[in-house]
C-alpha positions as CSV (number, residue, x, y, z in Angstrom):
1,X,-17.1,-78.6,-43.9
2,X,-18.6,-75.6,-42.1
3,X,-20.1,-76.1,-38.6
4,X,-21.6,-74.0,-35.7
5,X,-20.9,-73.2,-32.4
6,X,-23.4,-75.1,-30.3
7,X,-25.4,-72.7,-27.9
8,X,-25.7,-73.7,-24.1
9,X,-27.7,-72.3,-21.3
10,X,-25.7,-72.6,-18.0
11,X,-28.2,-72.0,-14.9
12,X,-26.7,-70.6,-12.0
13,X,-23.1,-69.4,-13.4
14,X,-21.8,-66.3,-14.1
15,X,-21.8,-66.7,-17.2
16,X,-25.4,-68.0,-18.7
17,X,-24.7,-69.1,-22.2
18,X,-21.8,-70.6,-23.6
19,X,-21.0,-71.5,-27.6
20,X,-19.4,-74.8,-27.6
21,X,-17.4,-76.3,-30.7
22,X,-19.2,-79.6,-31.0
23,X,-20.2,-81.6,-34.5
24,X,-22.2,-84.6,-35.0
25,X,-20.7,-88.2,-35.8
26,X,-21.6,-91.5,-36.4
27,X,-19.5,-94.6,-34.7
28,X,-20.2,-97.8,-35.9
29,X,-19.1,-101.4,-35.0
30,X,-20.3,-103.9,-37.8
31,X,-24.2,-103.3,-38.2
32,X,-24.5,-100.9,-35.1
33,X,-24.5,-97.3,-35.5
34,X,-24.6,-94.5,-32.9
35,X,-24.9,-90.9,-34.2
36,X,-23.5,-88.8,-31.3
37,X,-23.1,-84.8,-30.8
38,X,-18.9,-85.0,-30.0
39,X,-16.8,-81.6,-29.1
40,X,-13.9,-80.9,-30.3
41,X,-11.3,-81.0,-27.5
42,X,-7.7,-79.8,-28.5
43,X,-6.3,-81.0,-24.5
44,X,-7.9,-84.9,-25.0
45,X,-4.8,-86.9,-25.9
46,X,-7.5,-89.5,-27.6
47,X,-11.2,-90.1,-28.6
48,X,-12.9,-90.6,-25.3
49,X,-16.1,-92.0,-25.5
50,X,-18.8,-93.0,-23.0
51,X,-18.9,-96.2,-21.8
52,X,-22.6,-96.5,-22.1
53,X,-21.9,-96.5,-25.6
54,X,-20.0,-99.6,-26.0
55,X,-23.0,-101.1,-25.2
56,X,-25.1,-99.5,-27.9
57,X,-22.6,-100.4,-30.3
58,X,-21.8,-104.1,-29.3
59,X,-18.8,-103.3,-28.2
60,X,-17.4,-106.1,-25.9
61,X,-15.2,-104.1,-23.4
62,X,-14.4,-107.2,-21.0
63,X,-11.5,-108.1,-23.0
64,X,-10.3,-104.8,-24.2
65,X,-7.2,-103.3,-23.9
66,X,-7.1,-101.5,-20.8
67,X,-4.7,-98.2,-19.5
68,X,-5.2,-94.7,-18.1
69,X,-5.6,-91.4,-19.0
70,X,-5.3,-87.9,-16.7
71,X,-7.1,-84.9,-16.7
72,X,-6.2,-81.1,-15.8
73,X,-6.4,-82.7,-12.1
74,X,-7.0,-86.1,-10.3
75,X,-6.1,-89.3,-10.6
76,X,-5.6,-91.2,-14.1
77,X,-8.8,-92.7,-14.8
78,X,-9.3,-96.3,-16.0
79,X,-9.6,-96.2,-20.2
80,X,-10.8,-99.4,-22.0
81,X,-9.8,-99.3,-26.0
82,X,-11.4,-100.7,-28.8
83,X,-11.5,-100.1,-32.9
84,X,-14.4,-98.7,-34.7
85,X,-15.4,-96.9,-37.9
86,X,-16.0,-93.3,-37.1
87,X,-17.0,-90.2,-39.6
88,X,-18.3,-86.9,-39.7
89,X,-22.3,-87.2,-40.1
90,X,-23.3,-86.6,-43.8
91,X,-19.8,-86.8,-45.0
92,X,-18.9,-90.2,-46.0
93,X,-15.4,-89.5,-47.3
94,X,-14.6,-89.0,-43.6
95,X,-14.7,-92.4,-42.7
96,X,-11.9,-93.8,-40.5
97,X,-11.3,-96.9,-38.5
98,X,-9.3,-95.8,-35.5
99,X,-9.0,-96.7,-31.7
100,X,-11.4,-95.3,-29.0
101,X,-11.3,-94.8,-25.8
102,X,-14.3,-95.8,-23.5
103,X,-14.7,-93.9,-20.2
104,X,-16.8,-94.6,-17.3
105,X,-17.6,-90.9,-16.3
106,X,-20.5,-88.9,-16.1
107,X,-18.4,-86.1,-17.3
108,X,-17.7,-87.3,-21.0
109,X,-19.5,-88.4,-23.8
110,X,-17.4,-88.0,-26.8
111,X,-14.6,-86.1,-26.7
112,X,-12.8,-86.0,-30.2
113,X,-9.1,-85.4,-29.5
114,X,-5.7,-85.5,-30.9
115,X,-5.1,-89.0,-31.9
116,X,-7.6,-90.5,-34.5
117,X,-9.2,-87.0,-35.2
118,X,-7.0,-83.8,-35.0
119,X,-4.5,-85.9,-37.1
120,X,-7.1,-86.9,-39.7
121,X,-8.0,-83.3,-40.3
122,X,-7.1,-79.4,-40.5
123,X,-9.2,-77.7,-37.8
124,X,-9.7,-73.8,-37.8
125,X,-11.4,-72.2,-34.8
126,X,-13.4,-69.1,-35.6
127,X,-15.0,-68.3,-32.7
128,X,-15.8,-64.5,-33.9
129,X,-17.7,-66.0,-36.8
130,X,-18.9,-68.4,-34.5
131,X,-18.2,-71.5,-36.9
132,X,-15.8,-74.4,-37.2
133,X,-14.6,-75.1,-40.5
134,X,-12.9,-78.8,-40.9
135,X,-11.3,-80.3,-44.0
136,X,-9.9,-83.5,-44.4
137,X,-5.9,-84.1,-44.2
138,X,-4.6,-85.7,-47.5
């Protein structure tokens, strides 16, 4: 699987456009489905995922699991963890049921990271040629 940079406009930077390595996924949770533009983080220990989400998914988070996780700086921040199915969009034979990580920050709204996607598959960064290429782990 082949995917794009995604282009951003950044107003009032230095820099005014940046490509960002970010692919589209669906989570689901029983009959719900959320399809969700998520980037491709190599520092994220875990999926993070919006808490606004859980919501949209049926996701009861009142019970969940609960720990913390750290950024380059601050405080740990609050984590709530649930299972759901997630894959690729328009690639069924990624389909895997792993643990997320729901966030209450404005900062994140999916972050795929190490544990339930970087060990699932063999990510090449080709940033020259502006394209992601990702192919499932046997």
């Amino acid at each position: 699987m082949i995917f794009s940079y995604k282009k951003f406009r950044a107003k009032g930077q230095f820099i005014s456009e940046h490509l960002r390595p970010m692919i589209p996924v669906v989570i689901r949770n029983g009959t719900k489905s959320a399809t969700i533009e998520g980037i491709l983080d190599t520092g994220a220990d875990h999926i993070l995922v919006n808490k606004q989400w859980a919501k949209a998914l049926n996701i009861d988070l009142k019970t969940a699991p609960r720990s913390t996780t750290t950024g380059i700086i601050g405080p740990p921040v609050p984590i709530l963890w649930s299972k759901a199915e997630i894959e690729i969009l328009g690639h069924p034979d990624t389909k895997s049921v792993i643990d997320l990580a729901f966030i209450d920050s404005p900062n994140v709204g999916l972050l795929l990271g190490q544990h339930g996607f970087f060990d699932l598959f063999r990510i090449t960064f080709d940033r020259t040629n502006n394209c992601i290429e990702i192919i499932k782990s046997p």
